[in-house]
N, C-alpha and C positions, 0 to 999 in steps of 0.2 A: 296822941295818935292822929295822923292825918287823915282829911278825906280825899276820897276821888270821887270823880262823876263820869257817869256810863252815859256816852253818847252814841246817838245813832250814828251807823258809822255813812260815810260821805258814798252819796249813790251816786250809780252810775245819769252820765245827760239828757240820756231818756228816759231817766225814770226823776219824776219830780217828787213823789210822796210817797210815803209807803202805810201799811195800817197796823197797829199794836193787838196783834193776835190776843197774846197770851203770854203773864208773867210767871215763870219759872220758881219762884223763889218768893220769897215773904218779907216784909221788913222785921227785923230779926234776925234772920237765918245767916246761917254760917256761909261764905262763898269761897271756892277757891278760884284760886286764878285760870282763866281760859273757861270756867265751866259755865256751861249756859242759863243766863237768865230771863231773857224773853227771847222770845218769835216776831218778828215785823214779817208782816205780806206786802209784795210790791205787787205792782203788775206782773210780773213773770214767775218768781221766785217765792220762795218763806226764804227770810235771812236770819239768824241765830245770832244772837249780842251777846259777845261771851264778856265775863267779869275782866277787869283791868287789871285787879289784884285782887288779894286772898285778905279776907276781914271778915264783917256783917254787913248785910246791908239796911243802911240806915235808915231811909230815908226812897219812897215813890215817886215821883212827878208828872208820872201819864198811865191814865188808867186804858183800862182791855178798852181795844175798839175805838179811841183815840187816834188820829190821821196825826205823824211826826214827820218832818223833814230833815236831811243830814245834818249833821251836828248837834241837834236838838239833845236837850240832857233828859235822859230819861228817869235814872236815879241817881243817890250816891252811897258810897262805901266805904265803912271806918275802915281802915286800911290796920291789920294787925288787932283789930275786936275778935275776942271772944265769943260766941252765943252763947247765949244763960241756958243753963240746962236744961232739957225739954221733963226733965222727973222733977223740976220743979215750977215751972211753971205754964205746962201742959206744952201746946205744939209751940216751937217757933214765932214769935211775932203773934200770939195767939192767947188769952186769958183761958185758965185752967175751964174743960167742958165746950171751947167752942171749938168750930172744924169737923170734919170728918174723918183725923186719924183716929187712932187708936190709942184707949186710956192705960196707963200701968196695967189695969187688972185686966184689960181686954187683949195681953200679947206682945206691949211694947217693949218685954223686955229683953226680946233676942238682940243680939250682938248690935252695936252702935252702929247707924247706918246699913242694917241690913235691905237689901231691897234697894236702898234708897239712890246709892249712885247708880244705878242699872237703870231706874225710869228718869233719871236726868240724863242718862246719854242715848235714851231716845232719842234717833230723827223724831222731825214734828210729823211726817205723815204715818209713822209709827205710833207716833203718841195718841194723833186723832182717832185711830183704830181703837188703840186700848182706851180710852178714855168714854169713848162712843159705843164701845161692848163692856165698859165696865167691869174692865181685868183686870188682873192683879199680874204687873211685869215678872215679879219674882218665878208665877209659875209657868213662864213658859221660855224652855230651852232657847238660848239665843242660837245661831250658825255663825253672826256674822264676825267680825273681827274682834278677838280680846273678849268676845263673849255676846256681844253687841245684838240687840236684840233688831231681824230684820222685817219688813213689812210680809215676808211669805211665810216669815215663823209665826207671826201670830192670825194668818190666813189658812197656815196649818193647826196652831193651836184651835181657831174657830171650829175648821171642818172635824176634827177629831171629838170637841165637845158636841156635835149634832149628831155625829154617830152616833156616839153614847147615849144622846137623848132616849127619853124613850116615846116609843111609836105604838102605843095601843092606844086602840078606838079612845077610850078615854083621858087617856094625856093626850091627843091631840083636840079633843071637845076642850079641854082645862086650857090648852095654850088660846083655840080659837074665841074661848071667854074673854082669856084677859086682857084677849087684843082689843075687842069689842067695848070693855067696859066704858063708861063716861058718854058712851054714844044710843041716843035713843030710837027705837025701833024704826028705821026707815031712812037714818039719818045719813047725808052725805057730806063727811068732813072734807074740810080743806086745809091746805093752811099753805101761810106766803111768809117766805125767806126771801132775805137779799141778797144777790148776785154777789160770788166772790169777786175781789181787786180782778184777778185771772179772767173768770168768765167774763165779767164787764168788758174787759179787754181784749179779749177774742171777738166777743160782739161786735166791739169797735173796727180792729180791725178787718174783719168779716165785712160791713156795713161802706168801711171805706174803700177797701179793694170792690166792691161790687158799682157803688158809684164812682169812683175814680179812673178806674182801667177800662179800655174796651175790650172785655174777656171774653174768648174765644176759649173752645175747644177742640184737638182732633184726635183722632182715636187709632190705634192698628191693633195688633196682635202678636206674640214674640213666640215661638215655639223655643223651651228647654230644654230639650231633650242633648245637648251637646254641653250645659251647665249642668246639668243631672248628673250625666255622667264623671265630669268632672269632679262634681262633689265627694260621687261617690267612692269613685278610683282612689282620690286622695285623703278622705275627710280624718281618717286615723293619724297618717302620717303628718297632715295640717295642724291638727289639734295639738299633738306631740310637739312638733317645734315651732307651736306659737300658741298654745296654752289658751287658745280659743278656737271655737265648731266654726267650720267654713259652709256659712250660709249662702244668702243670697246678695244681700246689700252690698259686701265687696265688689262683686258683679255689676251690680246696678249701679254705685258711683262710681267704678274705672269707666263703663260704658258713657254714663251720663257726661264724664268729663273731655272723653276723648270727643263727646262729640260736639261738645262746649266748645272747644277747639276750635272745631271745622264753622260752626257756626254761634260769633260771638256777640251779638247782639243777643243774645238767647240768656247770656250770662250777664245783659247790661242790665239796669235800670235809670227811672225817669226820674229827675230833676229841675223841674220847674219845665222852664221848654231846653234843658240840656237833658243827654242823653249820657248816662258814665261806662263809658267799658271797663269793663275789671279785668286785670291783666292777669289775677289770680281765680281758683278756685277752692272756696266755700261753701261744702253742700251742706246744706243743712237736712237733718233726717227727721222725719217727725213722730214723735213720743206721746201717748197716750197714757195720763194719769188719771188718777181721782179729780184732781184738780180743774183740769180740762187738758187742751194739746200743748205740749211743746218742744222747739224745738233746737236742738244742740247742735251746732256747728261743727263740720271737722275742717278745722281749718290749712291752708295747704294740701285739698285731698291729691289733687296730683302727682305728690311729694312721696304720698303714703302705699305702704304695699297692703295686699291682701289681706294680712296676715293683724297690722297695725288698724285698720278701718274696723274689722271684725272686734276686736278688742274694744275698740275705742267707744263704739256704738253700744256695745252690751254695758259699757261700763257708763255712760252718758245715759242708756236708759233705767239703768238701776237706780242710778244717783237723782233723775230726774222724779221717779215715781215713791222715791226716800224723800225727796225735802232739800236734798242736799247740793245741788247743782248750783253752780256760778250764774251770777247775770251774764257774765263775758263768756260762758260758752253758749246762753243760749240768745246771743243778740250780734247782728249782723246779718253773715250768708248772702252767697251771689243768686244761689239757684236752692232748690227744697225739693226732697225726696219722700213722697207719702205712700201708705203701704196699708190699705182697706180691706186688701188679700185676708191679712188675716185674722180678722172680725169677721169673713166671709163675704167680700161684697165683690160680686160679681164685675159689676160696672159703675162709675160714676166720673164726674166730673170734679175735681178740687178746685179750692178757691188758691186766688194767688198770696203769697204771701208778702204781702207790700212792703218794702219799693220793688222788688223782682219783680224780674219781666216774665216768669214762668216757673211753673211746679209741675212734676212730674207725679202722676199716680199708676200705686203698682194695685194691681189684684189678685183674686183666689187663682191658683192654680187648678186647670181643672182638663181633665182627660177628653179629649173631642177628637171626631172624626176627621183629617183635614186631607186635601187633596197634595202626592207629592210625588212626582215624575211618573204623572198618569194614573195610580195606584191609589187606594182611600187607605190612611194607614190611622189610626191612635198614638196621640201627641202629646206631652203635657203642654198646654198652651195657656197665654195669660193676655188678659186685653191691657194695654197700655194707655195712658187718655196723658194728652201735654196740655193744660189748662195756659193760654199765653196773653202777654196786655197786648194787643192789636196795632194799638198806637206806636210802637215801634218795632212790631217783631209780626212779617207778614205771611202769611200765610203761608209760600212758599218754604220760607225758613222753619217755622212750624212744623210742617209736613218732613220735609226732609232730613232736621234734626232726630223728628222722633224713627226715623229708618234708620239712621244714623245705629240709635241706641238699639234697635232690633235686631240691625246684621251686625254688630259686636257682639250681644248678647246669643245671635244662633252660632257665633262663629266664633268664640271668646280666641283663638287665636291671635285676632285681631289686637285684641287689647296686651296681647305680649308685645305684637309687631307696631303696635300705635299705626294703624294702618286703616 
C-alpha cells in the first residue's frame, strides 16, 4: 500500500501563513477521500484540508496552533488501509480507556458510524458552536443540505433548550452558584485570550487605513419612500422569479455603481504615488460574523440584475458566517458597502477599506418629520455617511457622488434609465 501526504494547499499572495486550527481526525482513523481533516485559519478565512484519498491516516506532522505555509506537509495516508476495529481496540488511534468516546457498555454499539459523518461535515463555525455548548450533532435536526447541520440549527437547538430550562427562584440560585464557583468572595476574574489570525487583521487594517489615508467624511440623508414602495408592489412577484426577497442592497449597489460612473476616482485607488482607475466595478458588501467583519465581493456588479445581487449577497453571507467562503470572493473590491442600519446605528462614520479610496455606510431606517413642497410630511429616512481618502478624491467629488446615490435611491427610476 502506498502513502500520500496531505499538504497545505497553495494560498492565495496575500496571504503568506495561515494557522492549524484543529485536526479532524486521529492517526488511525479511517479517511475517505474529499472528507475533511483539518481546519487552517488565514487572515480572512478557515480553510478545510480535505483527504487526497481514502485509507488511514498514518502519520501527523503539525500539531493544533502550529503557523504552516502552502505546500507544507501536514500528514500522511496509507492509501487503501484498513482501521483496526474500534471493539477491539477502543477509539481510533487511541489505547483501550483513553479519549472521551464512548466504551462498548457505554452505547457504542449503535450502527457503525452513527452520528459520526454528520459532525465531520460540520462547517467549522458550526463545529465551534457545538463544541463550545458541548452538544451532541446527532441531536439536532439539520435544514441544511443532504441533511447538513446549519449554524441557525443549532442557535435554534440552543434557544429551545433555554426554554425548556427551568426558571424557579431556585434553579436559577443553582445556575448563579455554579457560575460563581472557584471565585472567592469579592473576587474580580479576568482572563486574556489571543486575538484570532482575522481580528489581528482587521486591527491591522483598521490601524493602517487610519494612518495612511487622509480620511474624511460627509454625511446627507436618502428618503425611501419610492424604494418602499417598490418593494412592496413587487416583493411576491420578485421572490417568485428570482427565488430571493427583494431587499435593499440591490438598491444601494445599482445606485452606488451608477454613480461610480459619473465619478471615477471614487472607484480608484492609491498606489504608491500612482493613482489606478478601475474600469470595472466590485462592490464589496460587508458581512458580520463571529469571527469579525468580512467582506465578499460581487464581482462585475454592473453586469448583475436585481434579482442576481439579492441572491448572491444572501448566499455570500451565509457562507461567510458557516466557514465556508473562498479567499477570491472575499479579496479584492473597488468600492465597499457597509450596513450599521441594522444593529441599529443611527449614525457613524466607517473606516476605509484599504487600498479603496472610499466606503459607503448605510443606516437604521427611521420615520422623521421632514419638510416637502412646503408641507411637514413622515418619511422613512436614512443618513448616509461616504467615508473617502482625501488624497485623491476631493471634496467636491465626495459631496456630489454621495447626491448622486441619494437621487437614484429617491428616484430608482433612474437606475432603469442609467440617468
Amino acid at each position: 500500500m502506498s502513502t500520500i501526504e496531505v499538504r497545505v494547499p497553495q494560498l492565495p499572495e496575500s496571504v503568506a501563513d495561515a494557522t492549524l486550527v484543529a485536526w479532524r481526525k486521529q492517526p488511525g482513523d479511517a479517511v475517505n477521500r474529499d472528507e475533511n481533516l483539518v481546519d487552517l485559519e488565514t487572515d480572512k478565512v478557515v480553510l478545510e484540508v480535505p483527504a487526497p484519498a481514502s485509507g488511514v491516516l498514518k502519520e501527523i506532522k503539525v500539531d493544533n496552533g502550529a503557523t504552516v505555509t502552502g505546500g507544507q506537509v501536514l500528514a500522511v495516508i496509507e492509501e487503501g488501509a484498513v482501521a483496526a476495529s474500534p471493539t477491539k481496540v477502543g477509539e481510533a488511534g487511541q489505547k483501550p480507556g483513553e479519549g472521551s468516546g464512548p466504551s462498548p457498555a457505554q452505547g457504542a454499539t449503535s450502527p457503525a458510524g452513527a452520528g459520526e459523518v454528520k459532525s465531520d461535515k460540520l462547517a467549522p463555525s458550526v463545529r465551534r458552536l457545538v463544541e463550545e455548548h458541548k452538544l451532541e450533532p446527532t441531536s439536532i435536526p439539520g435544514s441544511g443540505r443532504d441533511g447538513r447541520i446549519t449554524k441557525g440549527d443549532v442557535l435554534t437547538h440552543l434557544a429551545d433548550k433555554d426554554k425548556a430550562a427551568p426558571t424557579s427562584p431556585a434553579a436559577v440560585g443553582e445556575v448563579a452558584h455554579r457560575a460563581g464557583e472557584g471565585l472567592a468572595a469579592g473576587e474580580r476574574a479576568e482572563r486574556r485570550v489571543p486575538m484570532t489570525r482575522l481580528r489581528a487583521r482587521i486591527a491591522e487594517r483598521l490601524v493602517q487605513a487610519q494612518s495612511t489615508a487622509a480620511m474624511l467624511t460627509t454625511f446627507n440623508e436618502v428618503d425611501l419612500t419610492a424604494v418602499n414602495a417598490l418593494r412592496a408592489k413587487y416583493k411576491e412577484r420578485f421572490e417568485k422569479e428570482h427565488g430571493a426577497r427583494l431587499g435593499f442592497m440591490s438598491f444601494f449597489v445599482k445606485a452606488v455603481v451608477e454613480a461610480l460612473k459619473r465619478f471615477p476616482v471614487v472607484n480608484a485607488s492609491v498606489d504608491g504615488n500612482d493613482v489606478i482607475y478601475h474600469e470595472f466595478y466590485d462592490i464589496g458588501v460587508a458581512v458580520s460574523t463571529e469571527r469579525g467583519l468580512l467582506v465578499p465581493v460581487l464581482r462585475n456588479a454592473e453586469s448583475m440584475t436585481f434579482g442576481e445581487i439579492e441572491k448572491t449577497v444572501v448566499t455570500y453571507a451565509n457562507r461567510a458566517r458557516e466557514g465556508t467562503i473562498s479567499l477570491e470572493e472575499i479579496t479584492g473590491g473597488t468600492f465597499t458597502i457597509t450596513n450599521g442600519g441594522v444593529f441599529g446605528s443611527l449614525l457613524s462614520t466607517p473606516i476605509l477599506n484599504m487600498p479603496q479610496s472610499a466606503i459607503l455606510g448605510m443606516h437604521k431606517i427611521q420615520e422623521r418629520p421632514v419638510v416637502i413642497d412646503g408641507q411637514v410630511v413622515v418619511r422613512p429616512m436614512m443618513y448616509l455617511a461616504l467615508s473617502y481618502d482625501h488624497r485623491i478624491v476631493d471634496g467636491k467629488d465626495s459631496v456630489q457622488f454621495l447626491v448622486a446615490v441619494k437621487e437614484a435611491l429617491e428616484d430608482p427610476a433612474r437606475l432603469l434609465l442609467q440617468i
